[in-house]
C-alpha positions in Angstrom: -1.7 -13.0 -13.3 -2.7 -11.0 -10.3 -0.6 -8.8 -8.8 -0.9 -8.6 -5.0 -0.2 -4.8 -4.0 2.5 -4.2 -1.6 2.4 -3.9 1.9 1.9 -0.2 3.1 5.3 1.5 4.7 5.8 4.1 7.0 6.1 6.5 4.1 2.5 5.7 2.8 1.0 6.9 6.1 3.0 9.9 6.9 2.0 10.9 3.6 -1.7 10.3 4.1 -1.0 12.5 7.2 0.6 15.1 5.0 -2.1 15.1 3.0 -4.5 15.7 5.8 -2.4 18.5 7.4 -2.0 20.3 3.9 -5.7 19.9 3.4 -6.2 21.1 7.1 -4.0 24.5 6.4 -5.2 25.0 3.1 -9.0 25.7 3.8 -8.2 27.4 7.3 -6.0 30.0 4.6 -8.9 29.8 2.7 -11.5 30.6 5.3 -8.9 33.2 6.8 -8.5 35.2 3.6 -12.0 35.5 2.8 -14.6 35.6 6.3 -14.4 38.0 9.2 -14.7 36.4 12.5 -18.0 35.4 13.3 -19.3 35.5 9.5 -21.6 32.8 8.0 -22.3 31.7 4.7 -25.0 29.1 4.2 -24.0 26.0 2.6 -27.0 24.0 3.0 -30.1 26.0 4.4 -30.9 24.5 7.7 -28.1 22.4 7.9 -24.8 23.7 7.0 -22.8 26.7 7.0 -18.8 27.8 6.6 -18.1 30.7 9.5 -15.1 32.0 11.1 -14.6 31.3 14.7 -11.6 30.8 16.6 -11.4 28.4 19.4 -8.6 28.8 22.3 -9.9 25.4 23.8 -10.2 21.9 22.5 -13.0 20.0 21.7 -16.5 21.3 22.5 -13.8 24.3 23.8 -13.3 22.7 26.3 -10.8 25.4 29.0 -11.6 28.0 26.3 -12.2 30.3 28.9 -8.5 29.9 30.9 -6.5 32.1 31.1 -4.2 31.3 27.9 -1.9 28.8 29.6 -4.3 25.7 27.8 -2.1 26.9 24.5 1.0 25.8 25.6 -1.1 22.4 27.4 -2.6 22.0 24.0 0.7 22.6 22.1 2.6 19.8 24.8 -0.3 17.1 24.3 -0.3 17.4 20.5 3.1 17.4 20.0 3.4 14.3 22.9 0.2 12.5 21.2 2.2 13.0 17.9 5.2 11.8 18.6 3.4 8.8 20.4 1.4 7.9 17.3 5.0 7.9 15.2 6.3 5.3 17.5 3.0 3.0 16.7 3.3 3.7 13.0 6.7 2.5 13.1 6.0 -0.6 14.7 2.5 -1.6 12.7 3.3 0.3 9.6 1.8 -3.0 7.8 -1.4 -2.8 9.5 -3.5 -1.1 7.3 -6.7 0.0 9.6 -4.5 0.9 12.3 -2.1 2.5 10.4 -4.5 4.6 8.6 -6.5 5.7 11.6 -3.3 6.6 13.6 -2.4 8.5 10.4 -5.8 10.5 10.1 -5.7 11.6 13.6 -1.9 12.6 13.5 -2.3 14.8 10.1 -5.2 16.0 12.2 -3.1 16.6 15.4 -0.2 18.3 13.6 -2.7 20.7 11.8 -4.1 22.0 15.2 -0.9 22.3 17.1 0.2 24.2 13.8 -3.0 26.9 14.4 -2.1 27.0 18.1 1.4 28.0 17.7 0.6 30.7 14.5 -2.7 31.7 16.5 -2.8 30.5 19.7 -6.0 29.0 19.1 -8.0 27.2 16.6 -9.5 28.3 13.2 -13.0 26.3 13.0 -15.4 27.0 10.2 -17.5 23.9 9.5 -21.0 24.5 11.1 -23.5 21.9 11.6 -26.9 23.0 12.9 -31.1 21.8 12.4 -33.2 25.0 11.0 -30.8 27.1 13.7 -32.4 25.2 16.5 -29.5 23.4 17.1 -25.8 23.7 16.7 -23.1 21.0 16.5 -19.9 23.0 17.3 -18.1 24.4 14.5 -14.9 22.2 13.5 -12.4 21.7 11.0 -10.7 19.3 8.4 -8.3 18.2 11.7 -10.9 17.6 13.9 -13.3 15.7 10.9 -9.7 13.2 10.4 -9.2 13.2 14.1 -12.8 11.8 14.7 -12.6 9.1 11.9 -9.2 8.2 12.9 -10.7 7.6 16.5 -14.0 5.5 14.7 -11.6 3.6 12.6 -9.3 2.6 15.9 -12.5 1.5 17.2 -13.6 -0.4 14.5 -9.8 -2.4 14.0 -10.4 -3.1 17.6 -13.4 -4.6 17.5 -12.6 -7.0 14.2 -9.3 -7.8 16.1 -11.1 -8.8 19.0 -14.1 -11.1 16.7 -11.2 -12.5 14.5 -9.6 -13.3 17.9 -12.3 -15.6 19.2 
């Protein structure tokens, strides 16, 4: 006999975003505790490296260079965005493209809002570059689930909308 599995809860995706935030907070510990700011050790020779560089901006640092009030902007719109992205998961816990996505980039969220209020800006240490000609900017474990959660939204969108027609 073959067992259907059960449907997902809210308690299976808050604790794939756990996992992503303890993830998150355990290699920016790990990066902390063992690279000075601005160090870089090649991973993969003209491709990857792990550094240490803080970002007080958000993505592509964006308002990095404001005068420290983007924090507390940063800290509103993560906490808003994660609150916002509870509400949904309580609503479509059963859906499990859109519940997983929403849970990537809220783990994500959570773990950047938690550097912001420790730091006051991000720890990024995942460097992408081509033969140091050019750089992808550094990132982190929050950003990497914040971008597939935002690929995955797109992608439940666009089966919803073919299964629709």
């Amino acid at each position: 006999m073959v067992r259907r599995s059960a449907k997902p809860t809210l308690r299976t995706w808050l604790a794939l975003a756990t996992l992503v935030l303890i993830l998150d907070q355990i290699t920016k510990a790990w990066v902390f505790s063992r690279f000075r700011n601005g160090e870089r050790v090649t991973v993969i020779p003209g491709f990857f490296d792990f550094t240490l560089v803080w970002n007080p901006g958000a993505a592509f640092s964006f308002l990095a260079a404001a005068d420290g009030w983007q924090r507390w902007f940063f800290i509103a719109i993560g906490i808003g965005a994660s609150a916002f992205i509870l509400w949904l998961l309580i609503g479509h816990s059963t859906q499990r493209l859109f519940a997983g996505a929403l849970s990537l980039i809220l783990g994500g969220a959570i773990g950047n809002v938690i550097d912001r209020f420790v730091h006051g800006q991000v720890l990024d240490f995942l460097l992408a570059h081509w033969n140091d000609r050019w750089y992808f900017p550094a990132f982190n474990v929050a950003d990497s689930a914040i971008t597939v959660g935002a690929v995955l939204l797109v992608l439940d969108e666009l089966l919803r909308v073919r299964k629709s027609r």
